[in-house]
C-alpha positions in Angstrom: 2.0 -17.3 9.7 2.3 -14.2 7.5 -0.1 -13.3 5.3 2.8 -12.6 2.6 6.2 -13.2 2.1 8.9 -11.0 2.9 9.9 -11.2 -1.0 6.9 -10.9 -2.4 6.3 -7.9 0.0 8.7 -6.0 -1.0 8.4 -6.4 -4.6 4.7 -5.0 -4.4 6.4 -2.7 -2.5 8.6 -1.2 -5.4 5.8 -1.4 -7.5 3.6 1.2 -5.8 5.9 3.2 -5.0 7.0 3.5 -8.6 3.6 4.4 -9.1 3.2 6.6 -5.7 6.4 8.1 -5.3 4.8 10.1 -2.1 4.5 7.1 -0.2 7.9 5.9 -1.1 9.4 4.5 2.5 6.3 3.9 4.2 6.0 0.1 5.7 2.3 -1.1 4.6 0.1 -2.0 7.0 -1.2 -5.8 6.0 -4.6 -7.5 6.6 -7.0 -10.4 5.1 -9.2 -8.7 2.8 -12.4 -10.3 2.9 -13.2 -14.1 2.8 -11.1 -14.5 0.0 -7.3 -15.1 -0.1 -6.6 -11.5 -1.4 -4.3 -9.1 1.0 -5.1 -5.6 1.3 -1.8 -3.4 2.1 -2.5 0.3 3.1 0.0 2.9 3.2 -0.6 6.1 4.8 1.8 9.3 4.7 0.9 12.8 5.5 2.4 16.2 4.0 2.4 19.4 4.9 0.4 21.9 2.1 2.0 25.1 1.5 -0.9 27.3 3.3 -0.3 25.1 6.3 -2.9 22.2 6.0 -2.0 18.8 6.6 -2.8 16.6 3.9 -3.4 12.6 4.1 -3.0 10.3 1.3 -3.6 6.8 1.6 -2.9 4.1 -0.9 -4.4 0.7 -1.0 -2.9 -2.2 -2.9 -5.3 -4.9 -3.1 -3.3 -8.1 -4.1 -2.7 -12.3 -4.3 -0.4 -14.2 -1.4 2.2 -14.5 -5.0 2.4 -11.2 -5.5 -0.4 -10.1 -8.3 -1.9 -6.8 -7.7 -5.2 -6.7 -8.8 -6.6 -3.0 -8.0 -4.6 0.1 -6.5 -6.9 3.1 -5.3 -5.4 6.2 -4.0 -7.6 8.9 -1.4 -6.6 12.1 -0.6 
């Protein structure tokens, strides 16, 4: 059984990447977050700096099997 629904899935997706526009495309990964019935979704992308580093940013959506987001952290 999936942890979310393809439709609700996808509108969390447009949601964060709204917010995130530089990880706009990237399939979340999707896991149980704790005990509790909350989701965690992580997306990860990677750019290219101008000096020639490689950056990583990762965003974590931390939401409710309908669809609620309740916290969205970013790390770089």
């Amino acid at each position: 059984m999936a942890l979310l629904e393809p439709e609700v899935l996808q509108k969390i997706n447009r949601k964060v990447y709204q917010r995130f526009p530089a990880v706009k495309g990237v399939k979340p990964s999707v896991r149980r977050a704790g005990h509790n019935d909350l989701v965690r979704l992580t997306y990860t992308t990677r750019a290219q700096t101008a000096d020639g580093f490689t950056l990583t940013q990762r965003v974590q959506a931390l939401v409710t099997p309908t669809g609620k987001i309740v916290k969205m952290t970013t790390v770089r």
